[in-house]
C-alpha positions in Angstrom: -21.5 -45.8 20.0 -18.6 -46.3 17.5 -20.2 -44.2 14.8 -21.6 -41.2 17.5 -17.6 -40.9 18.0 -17.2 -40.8 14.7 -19.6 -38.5 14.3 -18.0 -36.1 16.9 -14.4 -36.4 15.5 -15.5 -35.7 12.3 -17.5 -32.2 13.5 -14.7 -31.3 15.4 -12.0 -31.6 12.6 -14.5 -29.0 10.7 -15.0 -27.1 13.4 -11.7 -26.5 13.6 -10.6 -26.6 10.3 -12.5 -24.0 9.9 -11.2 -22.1 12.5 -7.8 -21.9 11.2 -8.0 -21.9 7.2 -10.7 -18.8 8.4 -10.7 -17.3 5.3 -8.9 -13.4 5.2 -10.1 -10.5 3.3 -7.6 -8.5 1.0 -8.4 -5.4 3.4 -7.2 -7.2 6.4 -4.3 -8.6 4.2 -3.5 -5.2 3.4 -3.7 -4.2 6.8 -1.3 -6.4 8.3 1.7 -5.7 5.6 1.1 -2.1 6.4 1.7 -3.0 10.3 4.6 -5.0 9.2 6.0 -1.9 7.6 5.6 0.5 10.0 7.6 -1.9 12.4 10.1 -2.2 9.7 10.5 1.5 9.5 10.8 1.9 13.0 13.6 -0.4 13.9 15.2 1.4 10.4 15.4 4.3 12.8 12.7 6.4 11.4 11.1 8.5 14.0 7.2 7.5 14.7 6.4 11.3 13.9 7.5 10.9 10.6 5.4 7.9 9.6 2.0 8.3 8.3 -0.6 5.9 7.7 -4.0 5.1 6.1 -4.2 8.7 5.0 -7.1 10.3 2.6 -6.8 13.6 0.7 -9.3 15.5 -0.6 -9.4 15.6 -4.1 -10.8 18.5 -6.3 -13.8 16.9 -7.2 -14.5 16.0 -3.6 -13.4 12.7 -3.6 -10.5 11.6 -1.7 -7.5 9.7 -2.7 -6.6 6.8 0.0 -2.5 6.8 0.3 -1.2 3.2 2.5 1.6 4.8 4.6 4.0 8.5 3.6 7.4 8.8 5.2 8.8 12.6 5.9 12.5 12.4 5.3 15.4 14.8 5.0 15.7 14.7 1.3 11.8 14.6 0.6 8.6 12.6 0.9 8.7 8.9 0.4 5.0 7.8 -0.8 4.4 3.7 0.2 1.3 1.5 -2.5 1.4 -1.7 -0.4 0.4 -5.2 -2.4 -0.1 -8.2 -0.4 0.0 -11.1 -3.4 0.3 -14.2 -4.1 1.7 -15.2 -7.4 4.0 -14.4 -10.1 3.9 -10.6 -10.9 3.6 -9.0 -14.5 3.7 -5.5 -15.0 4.8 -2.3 -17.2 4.7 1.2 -16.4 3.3 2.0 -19.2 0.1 -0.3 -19.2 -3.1 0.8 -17.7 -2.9 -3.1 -16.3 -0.9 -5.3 -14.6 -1.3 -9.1 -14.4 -1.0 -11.5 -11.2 -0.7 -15.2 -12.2 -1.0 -18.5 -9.9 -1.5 -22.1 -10.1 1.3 -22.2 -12.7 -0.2 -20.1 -15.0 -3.5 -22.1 -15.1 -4.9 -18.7 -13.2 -4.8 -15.0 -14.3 -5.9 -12.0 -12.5 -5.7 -7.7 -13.6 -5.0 -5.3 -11.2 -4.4 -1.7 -11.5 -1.0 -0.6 -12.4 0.9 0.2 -9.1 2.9 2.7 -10.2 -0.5 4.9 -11.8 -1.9 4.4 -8.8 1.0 6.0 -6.4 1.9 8.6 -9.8 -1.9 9.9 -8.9 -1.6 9.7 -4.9 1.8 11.8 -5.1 -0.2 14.3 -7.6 -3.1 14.6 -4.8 -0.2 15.1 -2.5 1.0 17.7 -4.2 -1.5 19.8 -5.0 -1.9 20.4 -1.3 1.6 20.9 -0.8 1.6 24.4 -3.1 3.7 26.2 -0.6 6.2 23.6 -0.8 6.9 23.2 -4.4 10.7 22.4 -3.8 10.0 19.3 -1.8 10.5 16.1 -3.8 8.3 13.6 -3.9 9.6 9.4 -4.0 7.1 6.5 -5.4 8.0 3.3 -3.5 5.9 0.4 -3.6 5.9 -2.5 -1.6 5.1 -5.9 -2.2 4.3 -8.5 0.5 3.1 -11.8 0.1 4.1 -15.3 -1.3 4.8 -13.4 -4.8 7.3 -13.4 -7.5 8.3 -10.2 -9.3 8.8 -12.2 -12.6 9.2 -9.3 -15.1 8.3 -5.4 -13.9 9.5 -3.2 -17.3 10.0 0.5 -18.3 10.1 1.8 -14.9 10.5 5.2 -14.2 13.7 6.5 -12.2 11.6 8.4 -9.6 9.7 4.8 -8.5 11.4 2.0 -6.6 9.4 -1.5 -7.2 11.0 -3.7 -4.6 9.6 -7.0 -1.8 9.3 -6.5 1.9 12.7 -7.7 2.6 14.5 -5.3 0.9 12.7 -2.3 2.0 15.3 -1.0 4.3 17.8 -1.3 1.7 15.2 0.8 -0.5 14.8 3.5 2.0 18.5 4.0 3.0 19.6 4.5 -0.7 16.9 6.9 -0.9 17.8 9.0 2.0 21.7 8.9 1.1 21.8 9.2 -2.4 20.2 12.4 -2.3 20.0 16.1 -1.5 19.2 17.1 2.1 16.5 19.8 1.5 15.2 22.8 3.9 11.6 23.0 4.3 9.3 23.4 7.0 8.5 20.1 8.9 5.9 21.2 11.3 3.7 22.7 8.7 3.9 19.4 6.9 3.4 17.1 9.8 0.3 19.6 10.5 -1.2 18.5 6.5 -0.3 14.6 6.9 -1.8 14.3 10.5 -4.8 16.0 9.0 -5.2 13.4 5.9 -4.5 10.8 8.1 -7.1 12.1 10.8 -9.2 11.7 7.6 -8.4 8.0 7.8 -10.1 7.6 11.2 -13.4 8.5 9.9 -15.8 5.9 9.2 -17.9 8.2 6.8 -15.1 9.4 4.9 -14.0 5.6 4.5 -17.5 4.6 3.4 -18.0 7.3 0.7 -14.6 6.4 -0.5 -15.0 2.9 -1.0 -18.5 3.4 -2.8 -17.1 5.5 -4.9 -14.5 3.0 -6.5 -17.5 0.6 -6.5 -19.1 3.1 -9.0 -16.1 3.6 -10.9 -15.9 -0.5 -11.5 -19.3 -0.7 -12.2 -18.7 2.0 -15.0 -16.2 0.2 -16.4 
């Protein structure tokens, strides 16, 4: 009898062990910080019609390039890469490669250089946005995480590397620092609901992500 309760203790502590060390996927990890942000930039003041989300833009070569969140401001476009990490971050613009490290350095990971990656989102961005040359264009990206920006180099002055908690900080030197600029904001809405409308499809979303599949494998 002793060991049958055992037995069902034991089971139970798995069962729901399990249950709440469930493990998470980066997707979903990346998902939730970008939730978190758009709740941030909400009580920041920024109107819901001037965030966009999860959007895809057609590239030249018919691919598309997957942006994390865009923000129409006054003085420009503010253009979001969220990271969700864990870890001690490494980086230089420069380098192709940046490096996350845990477990006190006993652990090191490569991940594509943020700053690239956002340099080429802005440039897909832009080629779309012909008609509005004079807009400028802001590279902000966003870490979330239990992570430690230990030593982020040569940075250019258009990008802002910062963590979660100082976004707003971020954003409101952005937006008062510089030049309020006349464009028209319904014709851009119009493009950004568009890419993000691209977001909401499933095939679109599928091609994408076999396509960096294929792009690993190459290299």
């Amino acid at each position: 009898m002793i060991a049958f309760i055992l037995l069902i203790m034991i089971l139970f502590y798995f069962s729901s062990s399990k249950q709440f060390y469930q493990f998470e996927s980066p997707h979903k990890k990346g998902e939730k910080a970008e939730n978190a942000l758009v709740s941030r930039l909400l009580q920041l003041g920024i109107q819901e019609e001037d965030i966009f989300y999860n959007l895809y833009v057609e590239k030249s070569n018919g691919q598309f390039s997957q942006i994390d969140l865009v923000i129409l401001t006054k003085v420009g476009v503010i253009v979001i890469e969220v990271k969700n990490y864990s870890g001690w971050i490494y980086g230089n613009g420069n380098q192709r490669q940046w490096t996350k490290v845990l477990a006190y350095g006993k652990e090191k990971y490569r991940f594509y250089n943020p700053i690239m990656q956002n340099k080429s989102h802005i440039l897909a961005l832009r080629k779309k946005f012909r008609q509005f040359q004079n807009v400028p264009f802001y590279s902000l990206i966003v870490f979330y995480g239990n992570c430690e920006l230990k030593a982020i180099n040569f940075i250019p002055k258009e990008v802002f590397i910062v963590k979660s908690s100082k976004i707003s900080n971020v954003i409101k030197n952005i937006i008062n620092n510089n030049k309020v600029i006349e464009f028209n904001k319904k014709q851009v809405i119009q493009l950004l609901r568009q890419y993000m409308g691209n977001g909401a499809n499933k095939e679109i979303q599928h091609q994408h992500i076999k396509n960096i599949r294929l792009l690993l494998e190459k290299k």
